[in-house]
PDB file as gemmi writes it, atoms N, CA and C in Angstrom:
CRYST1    1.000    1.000    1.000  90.00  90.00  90.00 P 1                      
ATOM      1  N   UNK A   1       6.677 -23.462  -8.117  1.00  0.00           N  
ATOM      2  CA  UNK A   1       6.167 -22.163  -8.533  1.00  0.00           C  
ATOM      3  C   UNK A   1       7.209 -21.084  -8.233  1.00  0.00           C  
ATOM      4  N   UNK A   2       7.810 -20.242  -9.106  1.00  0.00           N  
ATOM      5  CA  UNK A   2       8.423 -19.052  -9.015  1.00  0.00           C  
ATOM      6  C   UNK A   2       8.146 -18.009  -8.171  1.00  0.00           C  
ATOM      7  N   UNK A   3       8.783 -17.360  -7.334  1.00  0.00           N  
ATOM      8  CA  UNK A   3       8.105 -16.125  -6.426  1.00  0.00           C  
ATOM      9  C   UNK A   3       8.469 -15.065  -7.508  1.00  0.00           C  
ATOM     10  N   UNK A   4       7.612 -14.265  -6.950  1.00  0.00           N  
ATOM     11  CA  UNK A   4       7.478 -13.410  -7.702  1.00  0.00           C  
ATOM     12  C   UNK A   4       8.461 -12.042  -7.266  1.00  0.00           C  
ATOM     13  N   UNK A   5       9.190 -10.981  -8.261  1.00  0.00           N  
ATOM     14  CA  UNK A   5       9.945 -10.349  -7.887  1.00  0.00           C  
ATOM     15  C   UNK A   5       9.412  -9.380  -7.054  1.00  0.00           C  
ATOM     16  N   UNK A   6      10.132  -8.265  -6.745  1.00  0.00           N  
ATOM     17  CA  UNK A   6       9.723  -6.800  -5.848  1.00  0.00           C  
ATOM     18  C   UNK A   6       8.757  -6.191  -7.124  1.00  0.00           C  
ATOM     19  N   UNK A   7       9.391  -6.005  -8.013  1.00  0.00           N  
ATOM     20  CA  UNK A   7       8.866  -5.508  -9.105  1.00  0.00           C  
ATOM     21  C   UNK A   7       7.660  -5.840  -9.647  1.00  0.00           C  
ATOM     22  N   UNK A   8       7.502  -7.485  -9.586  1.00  0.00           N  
ATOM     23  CA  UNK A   8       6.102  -7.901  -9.673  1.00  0.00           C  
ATOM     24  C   UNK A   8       4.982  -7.148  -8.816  1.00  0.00           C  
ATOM     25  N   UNK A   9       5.901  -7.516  -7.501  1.00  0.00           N  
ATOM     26  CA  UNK A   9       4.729  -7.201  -6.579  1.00  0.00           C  
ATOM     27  C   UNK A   9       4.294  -6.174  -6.190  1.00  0.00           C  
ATOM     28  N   UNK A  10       5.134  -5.041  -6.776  1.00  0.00           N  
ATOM     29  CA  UNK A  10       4.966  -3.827  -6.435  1.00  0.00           C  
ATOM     30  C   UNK A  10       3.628  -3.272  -7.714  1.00  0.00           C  
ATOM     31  N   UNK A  11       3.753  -4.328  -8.930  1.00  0.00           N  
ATOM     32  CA  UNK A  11       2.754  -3.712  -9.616  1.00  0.00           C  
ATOM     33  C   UNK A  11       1.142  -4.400  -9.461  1.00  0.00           C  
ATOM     34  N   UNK A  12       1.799  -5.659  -9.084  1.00  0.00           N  
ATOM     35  CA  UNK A  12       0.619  -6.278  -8.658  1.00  0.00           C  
ATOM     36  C   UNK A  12      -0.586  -5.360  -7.487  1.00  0.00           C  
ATOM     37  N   UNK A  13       0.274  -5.193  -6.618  1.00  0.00           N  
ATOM     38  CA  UNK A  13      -0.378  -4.471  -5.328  1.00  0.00           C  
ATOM     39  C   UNK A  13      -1.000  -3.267  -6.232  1.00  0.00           C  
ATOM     40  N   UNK A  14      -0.235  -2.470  -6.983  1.00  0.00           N  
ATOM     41  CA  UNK A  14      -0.727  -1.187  -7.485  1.00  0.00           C  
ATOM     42  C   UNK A  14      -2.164  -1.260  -8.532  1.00  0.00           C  
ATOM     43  N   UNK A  15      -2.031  -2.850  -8.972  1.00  0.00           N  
ATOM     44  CA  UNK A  15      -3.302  -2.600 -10.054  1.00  0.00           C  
ATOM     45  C   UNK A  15      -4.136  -3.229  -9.053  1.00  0.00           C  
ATOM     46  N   UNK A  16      -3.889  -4.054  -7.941  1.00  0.00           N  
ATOM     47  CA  UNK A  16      -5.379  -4.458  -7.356  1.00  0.00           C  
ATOM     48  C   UNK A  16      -5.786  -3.815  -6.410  1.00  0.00           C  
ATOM     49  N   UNK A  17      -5.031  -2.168  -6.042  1.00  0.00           N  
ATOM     50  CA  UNK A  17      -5.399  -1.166  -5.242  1.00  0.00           C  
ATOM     51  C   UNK A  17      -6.181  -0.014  -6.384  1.00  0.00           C  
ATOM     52  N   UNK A  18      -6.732  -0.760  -7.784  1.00  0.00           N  
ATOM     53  CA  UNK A  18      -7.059   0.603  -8.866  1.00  0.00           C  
ATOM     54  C   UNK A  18      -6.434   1.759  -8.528  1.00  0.00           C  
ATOM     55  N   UNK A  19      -4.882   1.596  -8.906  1.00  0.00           N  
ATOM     56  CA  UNK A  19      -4.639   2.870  -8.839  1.00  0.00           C  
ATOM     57  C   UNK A  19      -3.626   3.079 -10.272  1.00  0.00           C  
ATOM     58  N   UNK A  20      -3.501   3.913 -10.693  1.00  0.00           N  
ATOM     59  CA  UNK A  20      -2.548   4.404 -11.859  1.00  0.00           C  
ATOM     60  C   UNK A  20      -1.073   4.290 -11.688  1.00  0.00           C  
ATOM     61  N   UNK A  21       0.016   4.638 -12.047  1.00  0.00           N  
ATOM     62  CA  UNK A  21       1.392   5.119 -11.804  1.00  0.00           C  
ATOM     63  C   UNK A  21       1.070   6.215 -11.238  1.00  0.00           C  
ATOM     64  N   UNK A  22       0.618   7.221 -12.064  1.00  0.00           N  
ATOM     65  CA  UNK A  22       0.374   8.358 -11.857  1.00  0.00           C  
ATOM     66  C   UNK A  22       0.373   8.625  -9.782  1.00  0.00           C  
ATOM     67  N   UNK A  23      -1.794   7.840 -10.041  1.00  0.00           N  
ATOM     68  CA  UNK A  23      -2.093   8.014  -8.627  1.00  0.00           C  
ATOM     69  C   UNK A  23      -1.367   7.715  -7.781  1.00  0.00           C  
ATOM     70  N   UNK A  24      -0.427   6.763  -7.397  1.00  0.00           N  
ATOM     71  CA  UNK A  24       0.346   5.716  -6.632  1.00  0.00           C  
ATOM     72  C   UNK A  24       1.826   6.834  -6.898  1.00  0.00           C  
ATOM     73  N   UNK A  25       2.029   7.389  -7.317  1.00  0.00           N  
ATOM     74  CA  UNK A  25       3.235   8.512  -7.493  1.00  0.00           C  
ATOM     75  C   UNK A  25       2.875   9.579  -6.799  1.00  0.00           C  
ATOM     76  N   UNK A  26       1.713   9.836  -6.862  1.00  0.00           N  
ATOM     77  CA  UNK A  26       1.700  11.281  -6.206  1.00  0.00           C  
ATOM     78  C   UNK A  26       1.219  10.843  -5.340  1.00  0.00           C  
ATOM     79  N   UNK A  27       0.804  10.043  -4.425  1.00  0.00           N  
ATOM     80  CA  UNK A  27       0.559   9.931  -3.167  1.00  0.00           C  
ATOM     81  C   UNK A  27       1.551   9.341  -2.439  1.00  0.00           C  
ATOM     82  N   UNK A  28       2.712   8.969  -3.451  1.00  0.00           N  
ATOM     83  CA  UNK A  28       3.981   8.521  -2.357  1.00  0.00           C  
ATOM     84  C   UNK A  28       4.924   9.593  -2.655  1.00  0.00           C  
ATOM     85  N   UNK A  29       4.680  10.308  -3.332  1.00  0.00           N  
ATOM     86  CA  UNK A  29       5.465  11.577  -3.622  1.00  0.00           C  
ATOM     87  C   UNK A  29       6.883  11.436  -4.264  1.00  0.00           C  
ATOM     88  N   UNK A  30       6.290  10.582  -5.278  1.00  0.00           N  
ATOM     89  CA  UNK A  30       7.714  10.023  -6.142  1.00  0.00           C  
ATOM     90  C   UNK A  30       7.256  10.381  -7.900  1.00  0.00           C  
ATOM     91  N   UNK A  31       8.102  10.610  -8.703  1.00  0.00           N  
ATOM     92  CA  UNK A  31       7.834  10.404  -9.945  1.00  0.00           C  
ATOM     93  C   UNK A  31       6.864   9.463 -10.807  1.00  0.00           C  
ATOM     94  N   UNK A  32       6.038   9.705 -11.381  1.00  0.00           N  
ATOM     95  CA  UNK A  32       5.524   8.391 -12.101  1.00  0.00           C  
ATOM     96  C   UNK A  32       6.841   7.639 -12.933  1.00  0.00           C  
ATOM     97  N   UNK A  33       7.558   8.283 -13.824  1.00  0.00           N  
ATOM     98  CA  UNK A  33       8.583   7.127 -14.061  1.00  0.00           C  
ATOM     99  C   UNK A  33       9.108   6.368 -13.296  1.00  0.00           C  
ATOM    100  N   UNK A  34       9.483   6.977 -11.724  1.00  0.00           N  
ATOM    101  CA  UNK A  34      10.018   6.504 -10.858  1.00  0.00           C  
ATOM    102  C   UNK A  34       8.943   4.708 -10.868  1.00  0.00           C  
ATOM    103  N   UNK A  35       8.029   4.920 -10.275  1.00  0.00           N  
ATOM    104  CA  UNK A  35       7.196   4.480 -10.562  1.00  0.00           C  
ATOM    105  C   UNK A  35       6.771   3.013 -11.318  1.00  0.00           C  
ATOM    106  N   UNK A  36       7.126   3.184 -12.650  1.00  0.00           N  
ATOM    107  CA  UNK A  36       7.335   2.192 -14.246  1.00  0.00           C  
ATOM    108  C   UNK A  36       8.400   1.729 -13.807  1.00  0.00           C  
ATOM    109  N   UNK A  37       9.428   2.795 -13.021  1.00  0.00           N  
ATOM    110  CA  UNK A  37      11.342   1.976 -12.955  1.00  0.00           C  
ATOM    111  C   UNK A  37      11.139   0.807 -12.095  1.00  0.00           C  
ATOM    112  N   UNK A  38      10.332   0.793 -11.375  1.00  0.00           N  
ATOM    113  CA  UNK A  38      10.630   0.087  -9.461  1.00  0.00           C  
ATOM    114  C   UNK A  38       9.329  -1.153 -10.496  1.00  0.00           C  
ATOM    115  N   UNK A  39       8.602  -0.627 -11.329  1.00  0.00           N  
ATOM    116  CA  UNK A  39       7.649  -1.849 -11.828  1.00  0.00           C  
ATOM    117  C   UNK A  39       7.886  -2.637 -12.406  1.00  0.00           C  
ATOM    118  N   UNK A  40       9.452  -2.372 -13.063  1.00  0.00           N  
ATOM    119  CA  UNK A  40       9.924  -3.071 -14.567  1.00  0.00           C  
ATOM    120  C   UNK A  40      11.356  -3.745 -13.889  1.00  0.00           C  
ATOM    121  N   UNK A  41      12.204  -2.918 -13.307  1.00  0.00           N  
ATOM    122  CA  UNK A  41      13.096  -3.483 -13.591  1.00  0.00           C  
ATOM    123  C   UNK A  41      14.157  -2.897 -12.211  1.00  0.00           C  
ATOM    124  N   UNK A  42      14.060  -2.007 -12.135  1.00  0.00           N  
ATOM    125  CA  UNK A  42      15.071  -1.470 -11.099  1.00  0.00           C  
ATOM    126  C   UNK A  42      14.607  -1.524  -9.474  1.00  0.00           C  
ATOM    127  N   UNK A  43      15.204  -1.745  -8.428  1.00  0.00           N  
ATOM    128  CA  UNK A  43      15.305  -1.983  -6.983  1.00  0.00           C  
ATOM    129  C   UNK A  43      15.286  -0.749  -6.838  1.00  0.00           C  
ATOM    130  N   UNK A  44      13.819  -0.828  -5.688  1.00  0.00           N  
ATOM    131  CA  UNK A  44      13.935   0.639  -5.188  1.00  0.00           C  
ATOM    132  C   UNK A  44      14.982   0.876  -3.453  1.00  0.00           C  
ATOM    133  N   UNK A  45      15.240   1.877  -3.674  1.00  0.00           N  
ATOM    134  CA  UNK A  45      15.678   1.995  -2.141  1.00  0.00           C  
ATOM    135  C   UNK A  45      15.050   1.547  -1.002  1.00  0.00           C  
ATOM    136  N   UNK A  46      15.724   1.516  -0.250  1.00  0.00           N  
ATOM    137  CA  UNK A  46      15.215   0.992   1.398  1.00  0.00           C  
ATOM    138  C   UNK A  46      13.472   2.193   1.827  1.00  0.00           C  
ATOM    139  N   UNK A  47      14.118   3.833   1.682  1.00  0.00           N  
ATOM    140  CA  UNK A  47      13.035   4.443   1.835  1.00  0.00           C  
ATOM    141  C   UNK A  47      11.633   3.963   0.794  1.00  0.00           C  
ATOM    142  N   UNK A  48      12.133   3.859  -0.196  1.00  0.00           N  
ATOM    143  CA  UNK A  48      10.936   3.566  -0.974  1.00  0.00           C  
ATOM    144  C   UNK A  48      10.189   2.642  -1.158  1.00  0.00           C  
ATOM    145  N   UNK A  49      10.938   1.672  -0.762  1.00  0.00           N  
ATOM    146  CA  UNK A  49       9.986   0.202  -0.036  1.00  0.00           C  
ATOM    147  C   UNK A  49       8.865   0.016   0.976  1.00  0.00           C  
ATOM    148  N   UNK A  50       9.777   1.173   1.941  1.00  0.00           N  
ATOM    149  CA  UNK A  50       8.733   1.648   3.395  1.00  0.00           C  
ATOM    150  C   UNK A  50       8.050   2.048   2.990  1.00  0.00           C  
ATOM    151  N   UNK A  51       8.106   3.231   2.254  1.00  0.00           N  
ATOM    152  CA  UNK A  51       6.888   3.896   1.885  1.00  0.00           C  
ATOM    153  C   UNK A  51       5.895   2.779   0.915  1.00  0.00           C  
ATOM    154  N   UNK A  52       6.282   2.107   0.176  1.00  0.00           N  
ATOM    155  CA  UNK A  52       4.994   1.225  -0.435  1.00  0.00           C  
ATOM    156  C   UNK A  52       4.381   0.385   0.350  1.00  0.00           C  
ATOM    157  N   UNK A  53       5.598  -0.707   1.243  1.00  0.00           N  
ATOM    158  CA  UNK A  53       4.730  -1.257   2.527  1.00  0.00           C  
ATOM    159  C   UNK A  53       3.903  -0.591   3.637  1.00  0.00           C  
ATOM    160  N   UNK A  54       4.028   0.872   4.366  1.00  0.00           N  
ATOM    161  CA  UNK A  54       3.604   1.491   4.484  1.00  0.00           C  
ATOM    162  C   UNK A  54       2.155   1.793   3.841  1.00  0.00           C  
ATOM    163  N   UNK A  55       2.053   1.898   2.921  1.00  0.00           N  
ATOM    164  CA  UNK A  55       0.947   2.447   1.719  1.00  0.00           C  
ATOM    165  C   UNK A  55       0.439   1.216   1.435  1.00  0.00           C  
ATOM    166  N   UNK A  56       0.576   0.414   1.416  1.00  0.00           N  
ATOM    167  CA  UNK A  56      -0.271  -0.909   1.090  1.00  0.00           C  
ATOM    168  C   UNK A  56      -0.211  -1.894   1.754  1.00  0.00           C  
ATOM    169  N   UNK A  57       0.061  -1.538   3.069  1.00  0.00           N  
ATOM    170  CA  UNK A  57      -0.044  -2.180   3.757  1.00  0.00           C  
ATOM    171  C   UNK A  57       0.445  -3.489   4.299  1.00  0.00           C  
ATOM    172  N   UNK A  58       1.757  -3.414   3.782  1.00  0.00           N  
ATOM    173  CA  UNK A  58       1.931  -5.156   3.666  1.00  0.00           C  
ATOM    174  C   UNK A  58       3.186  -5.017   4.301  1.00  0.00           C  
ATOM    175  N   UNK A  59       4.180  -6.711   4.978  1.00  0.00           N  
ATOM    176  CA  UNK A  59       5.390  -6.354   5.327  1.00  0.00           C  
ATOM    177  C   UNK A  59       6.503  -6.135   4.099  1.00  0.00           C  
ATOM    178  N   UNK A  60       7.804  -5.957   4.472  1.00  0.00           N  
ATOM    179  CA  UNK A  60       8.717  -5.416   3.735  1.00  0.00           C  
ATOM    180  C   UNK A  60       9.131  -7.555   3.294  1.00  0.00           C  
ATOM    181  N   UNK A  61       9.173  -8.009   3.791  1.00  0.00           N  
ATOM    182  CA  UNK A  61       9.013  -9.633   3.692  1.00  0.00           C  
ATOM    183  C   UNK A  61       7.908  -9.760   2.418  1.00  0.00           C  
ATOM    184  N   UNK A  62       6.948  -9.534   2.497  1.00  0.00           N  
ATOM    185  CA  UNK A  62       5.877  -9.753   2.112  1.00  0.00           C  
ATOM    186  C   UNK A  62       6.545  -9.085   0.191  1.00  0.00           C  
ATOM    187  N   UNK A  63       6.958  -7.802   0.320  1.00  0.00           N  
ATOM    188  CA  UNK A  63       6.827  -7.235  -0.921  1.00  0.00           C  
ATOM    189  C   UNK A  63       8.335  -7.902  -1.599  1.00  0.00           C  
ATOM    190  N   UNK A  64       9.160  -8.477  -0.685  1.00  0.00           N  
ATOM    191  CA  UNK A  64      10.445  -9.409  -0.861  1.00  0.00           C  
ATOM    192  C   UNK A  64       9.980 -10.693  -1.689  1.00  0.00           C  
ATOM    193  N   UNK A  65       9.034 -11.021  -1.351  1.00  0.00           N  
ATOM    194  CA  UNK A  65       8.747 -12.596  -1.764  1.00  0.00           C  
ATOM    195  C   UNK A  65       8.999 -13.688  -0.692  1.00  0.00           C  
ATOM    196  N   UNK A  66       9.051 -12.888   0.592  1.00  0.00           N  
ATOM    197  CA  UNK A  66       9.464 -13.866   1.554  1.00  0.00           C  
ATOM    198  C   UNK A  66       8.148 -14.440   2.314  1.00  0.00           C  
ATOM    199  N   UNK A  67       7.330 -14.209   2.281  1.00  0.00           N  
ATOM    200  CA  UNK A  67       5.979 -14.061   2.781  1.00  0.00           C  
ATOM    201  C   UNK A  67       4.813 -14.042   1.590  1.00  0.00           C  
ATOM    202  N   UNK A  68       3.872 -14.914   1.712  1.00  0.00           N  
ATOM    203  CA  UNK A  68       2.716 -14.948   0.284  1.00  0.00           C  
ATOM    204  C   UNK A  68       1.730 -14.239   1.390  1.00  0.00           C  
ATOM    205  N   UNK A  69       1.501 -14.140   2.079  1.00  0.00           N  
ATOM    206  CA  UNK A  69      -0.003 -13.225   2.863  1.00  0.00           C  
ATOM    207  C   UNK A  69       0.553 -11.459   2.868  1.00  0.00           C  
ATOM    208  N   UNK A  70       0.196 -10.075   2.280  1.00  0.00           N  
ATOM    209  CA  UNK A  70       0.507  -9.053   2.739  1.00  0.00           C  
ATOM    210  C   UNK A  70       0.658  -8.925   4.217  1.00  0.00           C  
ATOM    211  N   UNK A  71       0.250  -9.295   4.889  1.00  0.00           N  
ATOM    212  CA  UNK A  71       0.250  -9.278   6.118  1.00  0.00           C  
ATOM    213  C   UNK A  71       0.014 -10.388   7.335  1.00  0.00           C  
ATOM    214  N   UNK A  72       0.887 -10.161   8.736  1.00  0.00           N  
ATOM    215  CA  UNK A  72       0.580 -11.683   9.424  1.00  0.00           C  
ATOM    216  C   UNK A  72      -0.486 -12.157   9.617  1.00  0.00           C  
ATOM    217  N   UNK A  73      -1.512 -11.514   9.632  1.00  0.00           N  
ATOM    218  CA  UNK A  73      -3.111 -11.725   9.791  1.00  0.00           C  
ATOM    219  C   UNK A  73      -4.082 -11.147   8.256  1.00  0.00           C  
ATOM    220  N   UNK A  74      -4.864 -12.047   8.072  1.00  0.00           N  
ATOM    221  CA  UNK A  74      -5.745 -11.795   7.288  1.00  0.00           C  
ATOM    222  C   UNK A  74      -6.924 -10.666   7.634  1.00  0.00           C  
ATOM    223  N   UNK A  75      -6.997  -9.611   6.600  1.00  0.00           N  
ATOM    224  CA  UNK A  75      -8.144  -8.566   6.725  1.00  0.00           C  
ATOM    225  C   UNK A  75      -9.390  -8.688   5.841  1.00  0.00           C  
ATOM    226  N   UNK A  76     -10.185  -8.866   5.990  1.00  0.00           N  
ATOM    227  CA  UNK A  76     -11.690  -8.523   5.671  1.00  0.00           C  
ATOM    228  C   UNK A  76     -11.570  -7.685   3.970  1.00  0.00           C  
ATOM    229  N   UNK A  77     -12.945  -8.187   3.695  1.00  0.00           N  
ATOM    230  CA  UNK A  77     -12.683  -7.356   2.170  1.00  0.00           C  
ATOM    231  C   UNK A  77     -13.321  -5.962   2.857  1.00  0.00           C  
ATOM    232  N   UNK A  78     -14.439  -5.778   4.313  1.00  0.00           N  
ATOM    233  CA  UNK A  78     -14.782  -4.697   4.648  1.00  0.00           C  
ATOM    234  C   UNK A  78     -13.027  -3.719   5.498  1.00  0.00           C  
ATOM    235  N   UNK A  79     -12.397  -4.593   6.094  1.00  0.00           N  
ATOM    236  CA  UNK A  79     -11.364  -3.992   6.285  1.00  0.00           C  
ATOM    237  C   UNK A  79     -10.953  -3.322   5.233  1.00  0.00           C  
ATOM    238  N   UNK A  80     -10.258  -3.826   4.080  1.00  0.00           N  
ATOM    239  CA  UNK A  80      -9.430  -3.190   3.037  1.00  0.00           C  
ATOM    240  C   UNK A  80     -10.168  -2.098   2.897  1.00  0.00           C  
ATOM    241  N   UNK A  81     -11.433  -2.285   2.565  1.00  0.00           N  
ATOM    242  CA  UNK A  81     -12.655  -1.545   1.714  1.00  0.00           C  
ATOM    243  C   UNK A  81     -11.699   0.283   3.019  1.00  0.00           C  
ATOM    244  N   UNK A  82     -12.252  -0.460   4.655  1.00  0.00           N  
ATOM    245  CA  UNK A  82     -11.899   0.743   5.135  1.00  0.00           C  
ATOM    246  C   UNK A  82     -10.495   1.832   5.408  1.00  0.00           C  
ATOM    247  N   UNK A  83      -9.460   1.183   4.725  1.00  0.00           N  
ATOM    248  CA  UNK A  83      -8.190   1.480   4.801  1.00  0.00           C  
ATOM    249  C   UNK A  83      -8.012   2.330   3.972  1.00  0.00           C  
ATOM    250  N   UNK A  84      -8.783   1.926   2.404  1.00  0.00           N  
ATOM    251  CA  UNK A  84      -8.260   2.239   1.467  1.00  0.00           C  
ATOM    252  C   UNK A  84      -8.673   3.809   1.160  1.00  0.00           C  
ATOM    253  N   UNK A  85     -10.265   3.834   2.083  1.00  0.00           N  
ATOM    254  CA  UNK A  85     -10.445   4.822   2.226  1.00  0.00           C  
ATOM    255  C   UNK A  85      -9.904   5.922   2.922  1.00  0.00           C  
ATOM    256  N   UNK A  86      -9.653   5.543   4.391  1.00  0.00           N  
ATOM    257  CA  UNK A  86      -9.081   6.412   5.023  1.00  0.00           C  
ATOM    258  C   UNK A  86      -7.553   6.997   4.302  1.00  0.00           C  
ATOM    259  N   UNK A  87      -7.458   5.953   3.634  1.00  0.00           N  
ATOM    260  CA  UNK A  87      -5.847   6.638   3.193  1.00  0.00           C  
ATOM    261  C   UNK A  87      -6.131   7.811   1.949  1.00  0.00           C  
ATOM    262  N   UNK A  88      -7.372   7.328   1.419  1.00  0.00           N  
ATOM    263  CA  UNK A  88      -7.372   8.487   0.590  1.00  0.00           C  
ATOM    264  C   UNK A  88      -8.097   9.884   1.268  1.00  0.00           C  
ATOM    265  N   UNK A  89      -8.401  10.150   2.388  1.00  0.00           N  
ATOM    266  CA  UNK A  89      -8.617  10.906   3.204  1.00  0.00           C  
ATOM    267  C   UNK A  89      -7.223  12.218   3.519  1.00  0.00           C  
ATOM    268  N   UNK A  90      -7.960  13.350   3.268  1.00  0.00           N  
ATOM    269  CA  UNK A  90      -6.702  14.194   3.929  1.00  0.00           C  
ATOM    270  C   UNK A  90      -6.287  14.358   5.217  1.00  0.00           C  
ATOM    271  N   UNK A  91      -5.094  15.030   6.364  1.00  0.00           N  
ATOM    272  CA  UNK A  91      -4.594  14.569   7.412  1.00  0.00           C  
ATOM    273  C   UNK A  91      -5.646  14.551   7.936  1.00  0.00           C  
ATOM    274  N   UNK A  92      -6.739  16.275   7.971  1.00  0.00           N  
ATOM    275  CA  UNK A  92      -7.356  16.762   9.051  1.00  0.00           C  
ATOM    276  C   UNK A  92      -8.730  15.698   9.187  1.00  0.00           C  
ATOM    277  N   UNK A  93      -8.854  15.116   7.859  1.00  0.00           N  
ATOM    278  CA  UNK A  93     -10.270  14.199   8.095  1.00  0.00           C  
ATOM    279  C   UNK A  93      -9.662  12.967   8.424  1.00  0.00           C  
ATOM    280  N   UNK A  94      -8.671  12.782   8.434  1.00  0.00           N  
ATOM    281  CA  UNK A  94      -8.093  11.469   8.760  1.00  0.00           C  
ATOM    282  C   UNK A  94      -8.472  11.257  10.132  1.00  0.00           C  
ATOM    283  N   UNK A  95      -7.671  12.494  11.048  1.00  0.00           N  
ATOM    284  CA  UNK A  95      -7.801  12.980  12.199  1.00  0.00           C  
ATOM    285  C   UNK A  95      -9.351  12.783  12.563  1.00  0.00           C  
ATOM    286  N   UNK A  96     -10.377  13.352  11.805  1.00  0.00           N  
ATOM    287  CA  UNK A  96     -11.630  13.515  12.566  1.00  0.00           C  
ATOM    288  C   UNK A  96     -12.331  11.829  12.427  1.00  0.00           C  
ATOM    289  N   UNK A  97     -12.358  11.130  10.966  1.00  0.00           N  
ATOM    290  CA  UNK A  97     -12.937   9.770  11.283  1.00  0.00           C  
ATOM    291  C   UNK A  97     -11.840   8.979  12.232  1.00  0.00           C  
ATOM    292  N   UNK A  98     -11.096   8.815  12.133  1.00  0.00           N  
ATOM    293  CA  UNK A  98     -10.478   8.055  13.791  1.00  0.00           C  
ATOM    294  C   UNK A  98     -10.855   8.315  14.761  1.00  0.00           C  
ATOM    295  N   UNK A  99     -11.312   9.934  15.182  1.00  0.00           N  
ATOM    296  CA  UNK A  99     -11.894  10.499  16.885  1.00  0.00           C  
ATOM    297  C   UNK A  99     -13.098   9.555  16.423  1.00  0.00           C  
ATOM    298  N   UNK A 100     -13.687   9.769  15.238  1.00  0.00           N  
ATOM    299  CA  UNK A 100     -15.831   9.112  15.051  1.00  0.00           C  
ATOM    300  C   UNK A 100     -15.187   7.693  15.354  1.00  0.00           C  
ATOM    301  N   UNK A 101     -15.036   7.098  14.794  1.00  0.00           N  
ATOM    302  CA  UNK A 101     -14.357   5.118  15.176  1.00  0.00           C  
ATOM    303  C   UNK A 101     -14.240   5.211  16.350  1.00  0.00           C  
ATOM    304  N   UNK A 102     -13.285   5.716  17.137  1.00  0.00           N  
ATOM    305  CA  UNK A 102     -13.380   5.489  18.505  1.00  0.00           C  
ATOM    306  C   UNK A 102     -14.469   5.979  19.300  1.00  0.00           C  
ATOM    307  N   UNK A 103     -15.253   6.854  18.878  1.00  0.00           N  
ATOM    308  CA  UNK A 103     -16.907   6.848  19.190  1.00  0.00           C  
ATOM    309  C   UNK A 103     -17.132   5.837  19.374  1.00  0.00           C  
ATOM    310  N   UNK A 104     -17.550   5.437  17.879  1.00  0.00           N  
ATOM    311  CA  UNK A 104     -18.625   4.979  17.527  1.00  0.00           C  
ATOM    312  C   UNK A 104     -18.435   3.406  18.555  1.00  0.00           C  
ATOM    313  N   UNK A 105     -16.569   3.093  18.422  1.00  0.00           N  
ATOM    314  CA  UNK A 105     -16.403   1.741  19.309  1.00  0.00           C  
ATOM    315  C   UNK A 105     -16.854   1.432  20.602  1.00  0.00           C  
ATOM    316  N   UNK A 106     -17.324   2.559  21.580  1.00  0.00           N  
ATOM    317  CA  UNK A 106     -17.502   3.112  22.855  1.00  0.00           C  
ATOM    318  C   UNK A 106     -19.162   2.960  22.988  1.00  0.00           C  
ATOM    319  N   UNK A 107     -19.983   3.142  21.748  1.00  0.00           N  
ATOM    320  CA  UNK A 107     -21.361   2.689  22.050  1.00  0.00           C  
ATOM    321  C   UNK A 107     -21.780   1.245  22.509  1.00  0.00           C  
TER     322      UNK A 107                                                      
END                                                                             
């Protein structure tokens, strides 16, 4: 079986996170062409890798093809479910559901 390129995987991750070029551009604060480039055909930089592993969570291995799991440990579909949210969260509520979680962990 073929691994799959950066490029694959970078679009792969992006359509099974429902997100657009668009959305996935402006929340990494890059161009949407930029975007189509890194999906189709061109190597993104070192920063811009971080930032997608970063953002989706996965290692820089992982979005290489060096690694088939996003990550060394397996997460929950309720995990993802809660990531995906918090990331779409702005700083200051980011800030406030993390203080509630660590509440709520303390009951």
């Amino acid at each position: 079986m073929e691994k799959m390129t950066i490029n694959e995987r970078l679009k792969e991750l992006r359509i099974e996170n429902g997100l657009t070029q668009k959305q996935l551009a402006d929340k990494l604060g890059l161009g949407q062409t930029t975007i189509a480039t890194h999906e189709k055909s061109h190597m993104p930089q070192l920063d811009s890798l971080i930032a997608y592993a970063d953002y989706f969570g996965c290692t820089l291995d992982y979005l290489a093809g060096r690694e088939d799991a996003p990550l060394p440990f397996a997460l929950t579909e309720q995990e993802r479910e809660l990531i995906k949210v918090f990331r779409s969260l702005r700083s200051g509520a980011r800030d406030y559901a993390l203080e509630t979680m660590k509440l709520l962990g303390k009951l």
